[in-house]
N, CA, C and O of each residue as an XYZ file, in Angstrom:
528
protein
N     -49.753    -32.649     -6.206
C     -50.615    -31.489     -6.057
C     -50.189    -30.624     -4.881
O     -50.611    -29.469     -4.936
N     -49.505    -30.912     -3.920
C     -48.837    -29.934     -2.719
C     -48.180    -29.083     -2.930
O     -47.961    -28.284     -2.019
N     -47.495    -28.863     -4.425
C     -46.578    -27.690     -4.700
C     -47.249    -26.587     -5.164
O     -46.572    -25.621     -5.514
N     -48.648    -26.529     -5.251
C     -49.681    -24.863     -5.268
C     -49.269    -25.048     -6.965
O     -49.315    -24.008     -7.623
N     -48.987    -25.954     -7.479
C     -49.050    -25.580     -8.654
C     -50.211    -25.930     -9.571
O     -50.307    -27.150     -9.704
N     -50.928    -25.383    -10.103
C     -52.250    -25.737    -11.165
C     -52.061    -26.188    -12.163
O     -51.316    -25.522    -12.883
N     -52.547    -27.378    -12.684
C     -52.589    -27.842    -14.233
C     -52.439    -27.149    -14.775
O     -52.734    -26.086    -14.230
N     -51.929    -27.013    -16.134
C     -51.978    -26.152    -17.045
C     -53.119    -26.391    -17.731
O     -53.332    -25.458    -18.506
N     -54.226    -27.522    -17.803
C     -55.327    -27.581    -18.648
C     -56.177    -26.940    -17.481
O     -56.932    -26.123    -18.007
N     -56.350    -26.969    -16.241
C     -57.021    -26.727    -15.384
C     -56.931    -25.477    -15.267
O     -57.982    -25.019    -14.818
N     -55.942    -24.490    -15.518
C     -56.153    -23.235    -15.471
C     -56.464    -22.574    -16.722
O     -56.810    -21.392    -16.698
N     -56.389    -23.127    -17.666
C     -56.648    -22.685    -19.377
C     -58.704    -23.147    -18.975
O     -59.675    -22.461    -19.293
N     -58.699    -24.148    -18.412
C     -60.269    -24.000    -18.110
C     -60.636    -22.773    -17.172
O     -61.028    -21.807    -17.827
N     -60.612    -22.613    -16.066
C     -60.797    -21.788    -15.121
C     -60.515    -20.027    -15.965
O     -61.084    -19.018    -15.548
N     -59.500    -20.027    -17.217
C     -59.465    -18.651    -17.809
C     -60.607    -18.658    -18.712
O     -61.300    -17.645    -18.801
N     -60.915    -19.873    -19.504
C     -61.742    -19.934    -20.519
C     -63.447    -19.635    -19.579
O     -64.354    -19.008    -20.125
N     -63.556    -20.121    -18.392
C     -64.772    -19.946    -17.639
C     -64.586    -18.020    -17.205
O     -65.650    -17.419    -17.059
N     -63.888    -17.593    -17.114
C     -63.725    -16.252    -16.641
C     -64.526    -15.407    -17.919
O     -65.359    -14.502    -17.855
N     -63.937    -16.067    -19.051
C     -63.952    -15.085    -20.326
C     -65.176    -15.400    -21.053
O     -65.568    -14.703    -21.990
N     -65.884    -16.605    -20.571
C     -67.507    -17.149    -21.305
C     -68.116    -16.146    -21.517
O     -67.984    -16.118    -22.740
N     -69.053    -14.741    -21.131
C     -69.462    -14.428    -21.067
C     -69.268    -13.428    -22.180
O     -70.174    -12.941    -22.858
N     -67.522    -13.094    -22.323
C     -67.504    -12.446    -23.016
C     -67.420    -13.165    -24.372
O     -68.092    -12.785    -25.331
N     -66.734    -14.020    -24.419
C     -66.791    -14.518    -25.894
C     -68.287    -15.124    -26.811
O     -68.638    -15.259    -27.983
N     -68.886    -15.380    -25.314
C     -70.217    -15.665    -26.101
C     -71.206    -13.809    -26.568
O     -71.972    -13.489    -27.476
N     -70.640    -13.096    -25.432
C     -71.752    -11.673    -25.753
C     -70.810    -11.014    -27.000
O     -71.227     -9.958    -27.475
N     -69.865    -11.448    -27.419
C     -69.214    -11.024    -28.753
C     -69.738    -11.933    -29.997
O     -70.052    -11.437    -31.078
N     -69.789    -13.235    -29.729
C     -69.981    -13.868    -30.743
C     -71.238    -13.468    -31.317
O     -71.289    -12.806    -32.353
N     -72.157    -13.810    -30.741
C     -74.266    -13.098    -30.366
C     -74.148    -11.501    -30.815
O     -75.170    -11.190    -31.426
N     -73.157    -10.327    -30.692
C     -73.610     -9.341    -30.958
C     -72.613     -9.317    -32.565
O     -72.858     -8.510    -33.462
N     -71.617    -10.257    -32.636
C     -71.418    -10.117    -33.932
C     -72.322    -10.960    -35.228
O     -72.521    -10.547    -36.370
N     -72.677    -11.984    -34.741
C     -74.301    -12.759    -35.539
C     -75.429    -11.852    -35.676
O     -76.024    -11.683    -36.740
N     -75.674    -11.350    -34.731
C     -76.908    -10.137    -34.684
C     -76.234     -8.490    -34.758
O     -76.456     -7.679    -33.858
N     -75.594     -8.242    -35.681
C     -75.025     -6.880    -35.188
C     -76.435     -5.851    -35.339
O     -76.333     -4.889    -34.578
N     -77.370     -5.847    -35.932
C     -78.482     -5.263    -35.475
C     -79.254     -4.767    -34.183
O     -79.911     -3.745    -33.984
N     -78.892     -6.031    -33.240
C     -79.279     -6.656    -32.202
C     -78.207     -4.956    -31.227
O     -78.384     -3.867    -30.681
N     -77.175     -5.936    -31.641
C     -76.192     -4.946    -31.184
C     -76.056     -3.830    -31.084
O     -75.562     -3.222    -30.134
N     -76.582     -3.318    -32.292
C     -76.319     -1.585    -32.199
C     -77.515     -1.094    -31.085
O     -77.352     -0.151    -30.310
N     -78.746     -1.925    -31.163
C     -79.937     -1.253    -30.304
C     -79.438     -1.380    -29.063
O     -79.926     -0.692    -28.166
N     -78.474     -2.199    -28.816
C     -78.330     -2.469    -27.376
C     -76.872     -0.989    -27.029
O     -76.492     -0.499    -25.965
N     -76.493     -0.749    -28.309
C     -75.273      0.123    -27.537
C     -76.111      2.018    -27.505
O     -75.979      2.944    -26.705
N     -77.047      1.848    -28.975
C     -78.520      3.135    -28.201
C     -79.538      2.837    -27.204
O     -80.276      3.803    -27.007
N     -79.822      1.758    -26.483
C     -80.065      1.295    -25.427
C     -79.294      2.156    -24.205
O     -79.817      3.158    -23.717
N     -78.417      1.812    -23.913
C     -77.433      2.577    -23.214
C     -77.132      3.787    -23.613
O     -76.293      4.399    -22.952
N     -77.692      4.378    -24.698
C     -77.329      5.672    -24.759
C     -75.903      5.817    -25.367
O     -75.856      7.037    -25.525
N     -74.675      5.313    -25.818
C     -73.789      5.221    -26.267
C     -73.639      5.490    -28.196
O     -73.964      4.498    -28.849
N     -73.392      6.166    -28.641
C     -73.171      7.022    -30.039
C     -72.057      7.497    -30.147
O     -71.320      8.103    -29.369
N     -71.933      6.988    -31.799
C     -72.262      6.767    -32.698
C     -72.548      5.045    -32.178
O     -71.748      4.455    -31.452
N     -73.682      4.488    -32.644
C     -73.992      3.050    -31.798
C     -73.174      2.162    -32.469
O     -72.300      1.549    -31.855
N     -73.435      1.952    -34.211
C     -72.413      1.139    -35.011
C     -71.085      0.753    -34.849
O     -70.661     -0.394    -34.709
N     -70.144      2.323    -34.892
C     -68.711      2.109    -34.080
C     -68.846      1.567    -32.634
O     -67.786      1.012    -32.344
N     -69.617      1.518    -31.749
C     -69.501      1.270    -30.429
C     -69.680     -0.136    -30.435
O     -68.716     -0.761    -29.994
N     -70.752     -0.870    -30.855
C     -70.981     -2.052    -30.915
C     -69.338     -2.919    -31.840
O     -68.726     -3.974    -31.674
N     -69.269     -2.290    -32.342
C     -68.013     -3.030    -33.537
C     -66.694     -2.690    -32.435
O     -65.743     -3.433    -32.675
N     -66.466     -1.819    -31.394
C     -65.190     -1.602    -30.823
C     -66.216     -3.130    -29.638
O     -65.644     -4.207    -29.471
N     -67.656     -2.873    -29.005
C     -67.487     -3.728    -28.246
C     -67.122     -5.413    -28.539
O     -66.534     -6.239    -27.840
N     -67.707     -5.502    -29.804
C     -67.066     -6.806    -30.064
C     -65.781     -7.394    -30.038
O     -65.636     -8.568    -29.699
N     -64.845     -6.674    -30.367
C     -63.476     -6.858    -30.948
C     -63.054     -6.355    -29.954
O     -61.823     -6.370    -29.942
N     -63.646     -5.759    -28.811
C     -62.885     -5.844    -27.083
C     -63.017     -7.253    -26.952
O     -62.093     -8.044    -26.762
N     -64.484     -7.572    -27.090
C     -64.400     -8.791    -25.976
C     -63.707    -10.090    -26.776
O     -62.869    -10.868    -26.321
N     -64.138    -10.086    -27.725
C     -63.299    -11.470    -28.702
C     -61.645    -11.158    -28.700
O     -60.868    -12.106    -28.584
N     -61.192     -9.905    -28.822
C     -59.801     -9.706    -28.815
C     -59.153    -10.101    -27.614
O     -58.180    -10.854    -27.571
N     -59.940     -9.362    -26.246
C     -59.007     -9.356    -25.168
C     -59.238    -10.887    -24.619
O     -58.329    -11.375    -23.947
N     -60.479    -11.706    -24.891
C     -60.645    -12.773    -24.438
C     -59.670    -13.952    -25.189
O     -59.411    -15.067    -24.736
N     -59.343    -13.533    -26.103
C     -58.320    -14.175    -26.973
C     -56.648    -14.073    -26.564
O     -55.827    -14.988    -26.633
N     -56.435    -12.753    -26.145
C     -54.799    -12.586    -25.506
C     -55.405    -13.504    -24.520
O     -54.737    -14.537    -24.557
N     -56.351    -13.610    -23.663
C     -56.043    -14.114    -22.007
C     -56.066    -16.112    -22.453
O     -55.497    -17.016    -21.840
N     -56.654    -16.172    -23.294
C     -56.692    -17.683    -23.393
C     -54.984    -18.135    -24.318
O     -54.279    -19.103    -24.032
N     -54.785    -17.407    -25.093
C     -53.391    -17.516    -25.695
C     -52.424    -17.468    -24.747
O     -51.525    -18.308    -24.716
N     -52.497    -16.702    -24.079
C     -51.331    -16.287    -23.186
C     -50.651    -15.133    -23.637
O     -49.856    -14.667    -22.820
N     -50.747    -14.575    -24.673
C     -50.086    -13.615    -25.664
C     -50.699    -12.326    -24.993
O     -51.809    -11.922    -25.342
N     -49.997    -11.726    -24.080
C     -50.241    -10.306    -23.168
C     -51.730    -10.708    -22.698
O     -52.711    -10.246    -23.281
N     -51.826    -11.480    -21.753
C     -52.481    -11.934    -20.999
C     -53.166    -11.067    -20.231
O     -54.386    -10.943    -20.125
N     -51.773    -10.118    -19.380
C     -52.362     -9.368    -18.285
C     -52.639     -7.662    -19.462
O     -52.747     -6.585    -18.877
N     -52.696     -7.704    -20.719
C     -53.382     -6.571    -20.844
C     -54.826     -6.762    -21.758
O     -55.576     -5.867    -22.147
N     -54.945     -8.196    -21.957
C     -56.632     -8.800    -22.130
C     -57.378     -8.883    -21.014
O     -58.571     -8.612    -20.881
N     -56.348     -9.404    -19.956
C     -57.203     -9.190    -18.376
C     -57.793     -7.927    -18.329
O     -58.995     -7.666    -18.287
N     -56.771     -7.111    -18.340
C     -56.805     -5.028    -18.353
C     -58.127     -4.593    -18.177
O     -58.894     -4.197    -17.300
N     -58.045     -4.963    -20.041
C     -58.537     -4.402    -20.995
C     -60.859     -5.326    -20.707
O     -61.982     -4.846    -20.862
N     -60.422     -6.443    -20.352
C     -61.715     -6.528    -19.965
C     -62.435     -6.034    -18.353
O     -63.562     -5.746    -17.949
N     -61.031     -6.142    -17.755
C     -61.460     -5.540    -16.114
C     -62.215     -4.188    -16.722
O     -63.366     -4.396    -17.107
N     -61.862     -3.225    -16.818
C     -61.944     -1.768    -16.983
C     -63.342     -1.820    -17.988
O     -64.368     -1.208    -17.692
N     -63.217     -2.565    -19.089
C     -64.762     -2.620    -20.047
C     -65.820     -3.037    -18.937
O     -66.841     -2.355    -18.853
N     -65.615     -4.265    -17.962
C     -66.711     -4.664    -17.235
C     -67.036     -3.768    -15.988
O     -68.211     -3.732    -15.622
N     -66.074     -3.029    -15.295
C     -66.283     -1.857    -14.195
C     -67.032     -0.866    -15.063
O     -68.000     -0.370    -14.488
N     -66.773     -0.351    -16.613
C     -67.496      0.934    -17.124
C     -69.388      0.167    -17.523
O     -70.470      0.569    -17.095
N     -69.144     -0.769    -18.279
C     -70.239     -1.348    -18.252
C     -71.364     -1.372    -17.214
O     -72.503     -0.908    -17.261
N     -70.513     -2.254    -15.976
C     -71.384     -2.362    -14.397
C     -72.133     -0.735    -14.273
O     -73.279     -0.732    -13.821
N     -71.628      0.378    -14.589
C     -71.896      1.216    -13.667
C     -72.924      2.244    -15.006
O     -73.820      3.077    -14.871
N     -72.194      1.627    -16.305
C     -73.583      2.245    -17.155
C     -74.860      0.921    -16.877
O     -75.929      1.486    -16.647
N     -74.982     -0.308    -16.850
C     -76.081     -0.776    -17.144
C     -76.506     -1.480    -15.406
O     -77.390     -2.337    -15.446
N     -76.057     -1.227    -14.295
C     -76.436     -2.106    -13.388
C     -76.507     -0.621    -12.611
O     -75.721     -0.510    -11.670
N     -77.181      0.283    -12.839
C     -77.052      1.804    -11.952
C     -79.064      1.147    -10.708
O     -80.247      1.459    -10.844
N     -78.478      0.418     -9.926
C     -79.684     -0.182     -8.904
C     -79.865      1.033     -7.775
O     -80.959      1.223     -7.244
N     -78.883      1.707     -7.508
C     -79.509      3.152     -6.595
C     -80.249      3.615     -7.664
O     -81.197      4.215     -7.159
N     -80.347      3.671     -9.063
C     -81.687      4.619     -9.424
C     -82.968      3.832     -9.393
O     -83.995      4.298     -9.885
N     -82.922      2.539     -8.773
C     -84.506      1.968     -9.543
C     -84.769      1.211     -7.985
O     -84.066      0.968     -7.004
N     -86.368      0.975     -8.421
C     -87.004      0.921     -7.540
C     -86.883     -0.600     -7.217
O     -86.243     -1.348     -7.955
N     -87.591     -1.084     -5.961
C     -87.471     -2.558     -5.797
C     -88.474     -3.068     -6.940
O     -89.219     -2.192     -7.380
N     -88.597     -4.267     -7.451
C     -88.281     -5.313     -7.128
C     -86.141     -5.564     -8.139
O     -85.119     -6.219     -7.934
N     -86.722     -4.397     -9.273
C     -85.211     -4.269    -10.090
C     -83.974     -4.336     -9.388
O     -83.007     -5.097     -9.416
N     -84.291     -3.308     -8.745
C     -82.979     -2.901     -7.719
C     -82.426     -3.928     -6.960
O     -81.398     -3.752     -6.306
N     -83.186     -5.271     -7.001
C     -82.438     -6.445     -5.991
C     -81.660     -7.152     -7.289
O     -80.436     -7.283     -7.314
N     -82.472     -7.551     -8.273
C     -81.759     -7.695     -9.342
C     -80.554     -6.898     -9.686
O     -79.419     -7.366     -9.770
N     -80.816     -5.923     -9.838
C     -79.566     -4.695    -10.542
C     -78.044     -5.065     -9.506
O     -76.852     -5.275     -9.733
N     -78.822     -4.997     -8.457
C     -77.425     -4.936     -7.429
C     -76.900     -6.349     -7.371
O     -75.765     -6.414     -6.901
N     -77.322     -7.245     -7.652
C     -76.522     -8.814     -7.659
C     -75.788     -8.414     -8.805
O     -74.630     -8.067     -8.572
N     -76.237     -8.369    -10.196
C     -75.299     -8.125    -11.204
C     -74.481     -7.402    -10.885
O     -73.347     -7.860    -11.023
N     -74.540     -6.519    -10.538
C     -73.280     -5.013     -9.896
C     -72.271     -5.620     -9.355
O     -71.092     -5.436     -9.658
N     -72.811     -6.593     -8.287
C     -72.126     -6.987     -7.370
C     -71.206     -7.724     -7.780
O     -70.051     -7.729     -7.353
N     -71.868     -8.711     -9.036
C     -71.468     -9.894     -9.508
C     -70.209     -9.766    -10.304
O     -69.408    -10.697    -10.384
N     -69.937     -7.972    -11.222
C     -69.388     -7.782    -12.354
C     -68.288     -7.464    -11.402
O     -67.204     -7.750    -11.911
N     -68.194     -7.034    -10.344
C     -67.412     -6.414     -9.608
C     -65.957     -7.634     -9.420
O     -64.752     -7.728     -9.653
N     -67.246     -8.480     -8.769
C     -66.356    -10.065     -8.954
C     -65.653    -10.376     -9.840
O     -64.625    -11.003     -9.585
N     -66.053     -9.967    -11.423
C     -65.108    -10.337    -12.610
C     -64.069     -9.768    -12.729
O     -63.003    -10.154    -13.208
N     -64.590     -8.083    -11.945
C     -63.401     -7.336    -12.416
C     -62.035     -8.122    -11.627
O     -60.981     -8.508    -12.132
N     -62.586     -8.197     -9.957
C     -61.527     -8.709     -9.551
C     -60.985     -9.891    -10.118
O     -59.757     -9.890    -10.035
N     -61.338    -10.643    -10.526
C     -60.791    -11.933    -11.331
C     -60.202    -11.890    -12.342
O     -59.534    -12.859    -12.703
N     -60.280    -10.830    -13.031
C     -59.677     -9.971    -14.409
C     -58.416     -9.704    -14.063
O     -57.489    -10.114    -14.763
N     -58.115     -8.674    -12.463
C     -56.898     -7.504    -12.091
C     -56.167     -8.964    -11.583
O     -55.068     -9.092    -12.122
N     -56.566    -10.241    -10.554
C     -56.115    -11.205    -10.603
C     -54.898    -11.724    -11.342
O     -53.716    -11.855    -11.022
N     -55.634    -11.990    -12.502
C     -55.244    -12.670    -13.815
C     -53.992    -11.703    -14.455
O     -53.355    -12.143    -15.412
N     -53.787    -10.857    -14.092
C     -53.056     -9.401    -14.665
C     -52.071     -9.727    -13.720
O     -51.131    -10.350    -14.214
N     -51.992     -9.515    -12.587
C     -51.195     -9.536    -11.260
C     -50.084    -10.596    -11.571
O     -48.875    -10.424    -11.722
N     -50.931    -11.888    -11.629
C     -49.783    -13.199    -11.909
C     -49.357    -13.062    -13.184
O     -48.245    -13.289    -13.662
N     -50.252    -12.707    -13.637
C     -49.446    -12.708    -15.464
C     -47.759    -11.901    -15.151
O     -46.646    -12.420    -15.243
N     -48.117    -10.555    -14.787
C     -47.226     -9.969    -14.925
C     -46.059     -9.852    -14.152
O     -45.031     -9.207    -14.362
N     -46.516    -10.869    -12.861
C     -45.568    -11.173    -11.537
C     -44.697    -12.647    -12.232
O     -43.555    -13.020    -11.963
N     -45.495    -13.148    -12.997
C     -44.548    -14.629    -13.736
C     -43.435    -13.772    -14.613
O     -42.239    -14.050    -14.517
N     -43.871    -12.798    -15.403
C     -43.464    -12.570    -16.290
C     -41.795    -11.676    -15.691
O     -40.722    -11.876    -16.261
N     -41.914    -10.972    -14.788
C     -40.584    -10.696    -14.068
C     -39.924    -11.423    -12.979
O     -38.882    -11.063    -12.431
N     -40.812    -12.789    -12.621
C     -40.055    -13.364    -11.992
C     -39.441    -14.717    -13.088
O     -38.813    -15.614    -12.527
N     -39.641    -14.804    -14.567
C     -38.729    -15.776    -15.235
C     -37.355    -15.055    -15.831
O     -36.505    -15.731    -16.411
């Protein structure tokens, strides 16, 4: 273990824990696509049908390159950038009042975290990939 090198099952876990969220909020809005569309006119986002059907097949697609390995760092990308546009349509805590706003801003805070764990995941992908 002194050579900084990570299991390969240990990091296929640690990617698969990154991407939970999304593969489960894809799986749930593709079982309920009903569910789904209210949630993408929820947000205000139209035509809701196409939106919900591109959000699924973001998150099941790109969560799928990053666990394959198959363009890794543009499933990383591709979910960094969905979860920064997301954070800032659904976690907007400067508009709301307390008690929300303590809530709102942990999530904010929290997605922010993914993103970085996303651009992460991109970085080495693509730093392995010119240094083999």
């Amino acid at each position: 273990m002194g050579s900084g090198r990570v299991p390969a099952g240990v990091r296929w876990l640690a990617l698969l824990a990154l991407c939970a969220a999304y593969i489960q909020g894809g799986l749930v809005k593709a079982m309920d696509f009903g569910g789904a569309v209210a949630e993408m006119t929820h947000f205000g986002l139209q035509p809701a049908a196409p939106a919900a059907i591109g959000t699924i097949a973001l998150e099941l697609g790109a969560s799928a390159l990053i666990l394959t390995g198959l363009w890794r760092w543009a499933g990383a990308l591709a979910l960094a950038g969905f979860t920064l546009l997301a954070t800032f349509l659904a976690n907007r805590f400067w508009e709301m009042a307390p008690p929300e706003r303590f809530m709102a801003a942990n999530s904010f805070f929290e997605h922010l975290g993914l993103v970085g764990g996303f651009l992460l995941v991109a970085w080495y992908d693509l730093n392995k990939a010119r240094s083999a």
